[in-house]
Phi, psi and omega in degrees: 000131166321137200281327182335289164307324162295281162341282167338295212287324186286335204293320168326325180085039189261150184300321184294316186298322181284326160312301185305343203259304193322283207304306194295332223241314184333288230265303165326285196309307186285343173261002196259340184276305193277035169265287195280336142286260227091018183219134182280358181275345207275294174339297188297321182341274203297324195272359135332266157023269170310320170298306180311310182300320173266000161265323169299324188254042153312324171300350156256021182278180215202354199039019164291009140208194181290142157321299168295000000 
């Protein structure tokens, strides 16, 4: 999917778009958090989190760079 377009579809506050961002991201995002704990509960913790935090400020993303 165009990343553009996902955007949009997040800004909408649509759910599905937001599944899709999990689904593109998860395994970066969750690895880049147990590098820094080194504990995997901990890891899934923050990268929910991370998710959760970026669907909420999405409405400032400005697009001057990738979504990732």
């Amino acid at each position: 999917m165009d990343e553009k377009r996902l955007v949009n579809r997040l800004k909408k506050r649509d759910e599905g778009a937001f599944t899709e961002l999990v689904m593109l991201h998860k395994t970066r995002v969750f690895n880049v958090c147990y590098r820094m704990l080194s504990n995997t509960a901990e890891a899934e913790d923050i990268a929910q989190d991370v998710f959760v935090r970026a669907f909420i400020a999405i409405r400032n993303f400005r697009g001057d760079s990738q979504l990732s």
